[in-house]
TORKOL-4160 file (C-alpha; in steps of 0.2 Angstrom, whole numbers, padded with zeros to 4 digits, m for minus):
114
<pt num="1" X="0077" Y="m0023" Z="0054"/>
<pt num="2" X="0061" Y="m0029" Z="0044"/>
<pt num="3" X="0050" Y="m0018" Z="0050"/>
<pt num="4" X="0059" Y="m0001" Z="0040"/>
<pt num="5" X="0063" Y="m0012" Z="0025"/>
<pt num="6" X="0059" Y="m0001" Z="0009"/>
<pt num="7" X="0059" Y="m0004" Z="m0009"/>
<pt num="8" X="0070" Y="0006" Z="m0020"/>
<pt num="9" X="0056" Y="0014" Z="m0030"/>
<pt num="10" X="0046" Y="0016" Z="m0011"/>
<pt num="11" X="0061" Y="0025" Z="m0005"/>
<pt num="12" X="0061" Y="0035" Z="m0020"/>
<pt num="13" X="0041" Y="0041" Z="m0019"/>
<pt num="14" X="0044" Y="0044" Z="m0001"/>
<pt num="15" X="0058" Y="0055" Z="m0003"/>
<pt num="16" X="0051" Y="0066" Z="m0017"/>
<pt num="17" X="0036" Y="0067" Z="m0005"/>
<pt num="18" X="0048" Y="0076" Z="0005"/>
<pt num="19" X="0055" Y="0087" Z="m0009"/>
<pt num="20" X="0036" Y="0092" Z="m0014"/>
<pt num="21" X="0032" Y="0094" Z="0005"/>
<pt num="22" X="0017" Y="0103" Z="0004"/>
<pt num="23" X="0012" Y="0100" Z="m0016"/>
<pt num="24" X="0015" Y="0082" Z="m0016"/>
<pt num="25" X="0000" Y="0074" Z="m0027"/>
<pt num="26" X="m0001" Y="0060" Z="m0038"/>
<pt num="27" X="0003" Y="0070" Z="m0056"/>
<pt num="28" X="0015" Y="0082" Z="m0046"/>
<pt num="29" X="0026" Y="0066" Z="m0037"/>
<pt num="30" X="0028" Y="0058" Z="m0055"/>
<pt num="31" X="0033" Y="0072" Z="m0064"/>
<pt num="32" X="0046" Y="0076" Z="m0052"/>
<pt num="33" X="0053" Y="0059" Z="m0051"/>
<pt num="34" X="0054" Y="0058" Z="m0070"/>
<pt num="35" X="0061" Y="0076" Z="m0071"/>
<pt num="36" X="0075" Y="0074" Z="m0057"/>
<pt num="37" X="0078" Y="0054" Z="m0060"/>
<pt num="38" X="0077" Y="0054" Z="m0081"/>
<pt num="39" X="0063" Y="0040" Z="m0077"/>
<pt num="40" X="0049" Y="0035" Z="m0084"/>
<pt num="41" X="0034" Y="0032" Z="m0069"/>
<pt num="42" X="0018" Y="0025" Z="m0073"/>
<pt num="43" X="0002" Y="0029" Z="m0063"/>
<pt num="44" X="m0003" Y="0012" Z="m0057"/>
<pt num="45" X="0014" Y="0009" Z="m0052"/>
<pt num="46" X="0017" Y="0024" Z="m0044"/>
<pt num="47" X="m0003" Y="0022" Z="m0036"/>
<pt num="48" X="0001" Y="0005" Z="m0029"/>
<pt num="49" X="0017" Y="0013" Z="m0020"/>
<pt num="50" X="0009" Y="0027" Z="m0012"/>
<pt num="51" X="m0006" Y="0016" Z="m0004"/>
<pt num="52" X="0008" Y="0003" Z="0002"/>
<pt num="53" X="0015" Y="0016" Z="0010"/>
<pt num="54" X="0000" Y="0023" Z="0017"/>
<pt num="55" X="m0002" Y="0003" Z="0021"/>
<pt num="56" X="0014" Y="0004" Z="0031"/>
<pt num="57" X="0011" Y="0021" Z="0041"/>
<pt num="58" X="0026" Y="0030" Z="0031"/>
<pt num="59" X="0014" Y="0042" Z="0021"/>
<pt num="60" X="m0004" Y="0050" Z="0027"/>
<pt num="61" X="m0016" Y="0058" Z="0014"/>
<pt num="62" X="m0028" Y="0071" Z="0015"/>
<pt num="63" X="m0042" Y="0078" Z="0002"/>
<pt num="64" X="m0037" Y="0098" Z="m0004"/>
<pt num="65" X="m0050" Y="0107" Z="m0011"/>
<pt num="66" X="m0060" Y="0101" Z="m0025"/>
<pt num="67" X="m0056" Y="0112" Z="m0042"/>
<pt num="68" X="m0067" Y="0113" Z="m0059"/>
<pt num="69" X="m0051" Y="0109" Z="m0068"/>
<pt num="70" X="m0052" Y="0093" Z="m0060"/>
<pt num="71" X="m0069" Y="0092" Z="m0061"/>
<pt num="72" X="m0074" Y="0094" Z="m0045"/>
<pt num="73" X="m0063" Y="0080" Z="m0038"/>
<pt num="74" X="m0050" Y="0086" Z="m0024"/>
<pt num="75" X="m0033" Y="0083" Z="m0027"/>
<pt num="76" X="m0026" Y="0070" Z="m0013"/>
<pt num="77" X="m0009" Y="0077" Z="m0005"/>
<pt num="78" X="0002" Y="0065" Z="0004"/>
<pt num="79" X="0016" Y="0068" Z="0019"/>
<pt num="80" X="0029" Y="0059" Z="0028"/>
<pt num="81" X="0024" Y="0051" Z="0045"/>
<pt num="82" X="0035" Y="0051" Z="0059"/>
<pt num="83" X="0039" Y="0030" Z="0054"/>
<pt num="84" X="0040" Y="0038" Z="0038"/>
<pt num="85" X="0056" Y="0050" Z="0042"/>
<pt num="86" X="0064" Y="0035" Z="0053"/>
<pt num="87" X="0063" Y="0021" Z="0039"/>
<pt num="88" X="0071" Y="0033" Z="0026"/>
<pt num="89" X="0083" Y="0037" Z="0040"/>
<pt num="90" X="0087" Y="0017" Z="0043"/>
<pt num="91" X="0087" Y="0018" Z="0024"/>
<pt num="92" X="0100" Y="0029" Z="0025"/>
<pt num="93" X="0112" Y="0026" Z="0037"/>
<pt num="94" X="0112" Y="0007" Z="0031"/>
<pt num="95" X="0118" Y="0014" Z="0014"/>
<pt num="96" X="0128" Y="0023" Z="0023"/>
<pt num="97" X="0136" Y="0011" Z="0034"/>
<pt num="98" X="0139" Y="m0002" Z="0017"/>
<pt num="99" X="0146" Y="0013" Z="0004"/>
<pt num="100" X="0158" Y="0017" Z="0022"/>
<pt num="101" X="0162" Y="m0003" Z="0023"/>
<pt num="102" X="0170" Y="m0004" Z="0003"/>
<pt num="103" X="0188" Y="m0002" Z="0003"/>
<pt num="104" X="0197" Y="0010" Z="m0007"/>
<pt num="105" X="0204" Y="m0001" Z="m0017"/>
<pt num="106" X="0187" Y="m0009" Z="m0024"/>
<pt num="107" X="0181" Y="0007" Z="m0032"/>
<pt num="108" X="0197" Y="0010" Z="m0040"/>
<pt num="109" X="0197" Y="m0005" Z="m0050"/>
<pt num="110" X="0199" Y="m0002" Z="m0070"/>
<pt num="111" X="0192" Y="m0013" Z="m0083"/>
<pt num="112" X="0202" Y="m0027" Z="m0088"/>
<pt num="113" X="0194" Y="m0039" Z="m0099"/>
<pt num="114" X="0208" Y="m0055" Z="m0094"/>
């Protein structure tokens, strides 16, 4: 199914959109991602994500209030859309249905070099 394809990193912003529910901003989804995921994130990268999500209808924005720490500027929070929550759940249960499809046997294997 094309249309819920995600990209790893995509299906990584989206789901610590979810975790930061109603504090998920730009500065607030990288630090998390690199504090939970050891990871180093950088802006652009995780800039182009969000508006390809947007994009594809899996995130909305929307303006808070603008601060004098920032300027004036508004911080832009984002949330998951109802295609949001069903491509990370087609995300999930295709993991799912692969990690339930590897026999036993193939994650049991020890190293042997020959």
């Amino acid at each position: 199914m094309k249309k819920f394809q995600l990209g790893e990193f995509e299906e990584v912003v989206m789901l610590t959109v979810g975790v930061l529910f109603k504090e998920a901003y730009g500065v607030s989804i990288k630090k998390e991602i690199e504090t939970r995921l050891s990871r180093k994130v950088s802006v652009g990268a995780l800039q182009s994500a969000l508006k390809r999500l947007e994009q594809k209808g899996y995130l909305k924005s929307q303006e808070g209030e603008a601060t004098q720490e920032r300027a004036g500027r508004p911080k832009l929070f984002f949330e998951i859309t109802a295609s949001g929550k069903k491509a990370l759940e087609h995300n999930r249960a295709t993991r799912n249905e692969l990690w339930d499809a590897i026999p036993k046997v193939a994650l049991d294997i020890k190293f042997n070099p020959f």
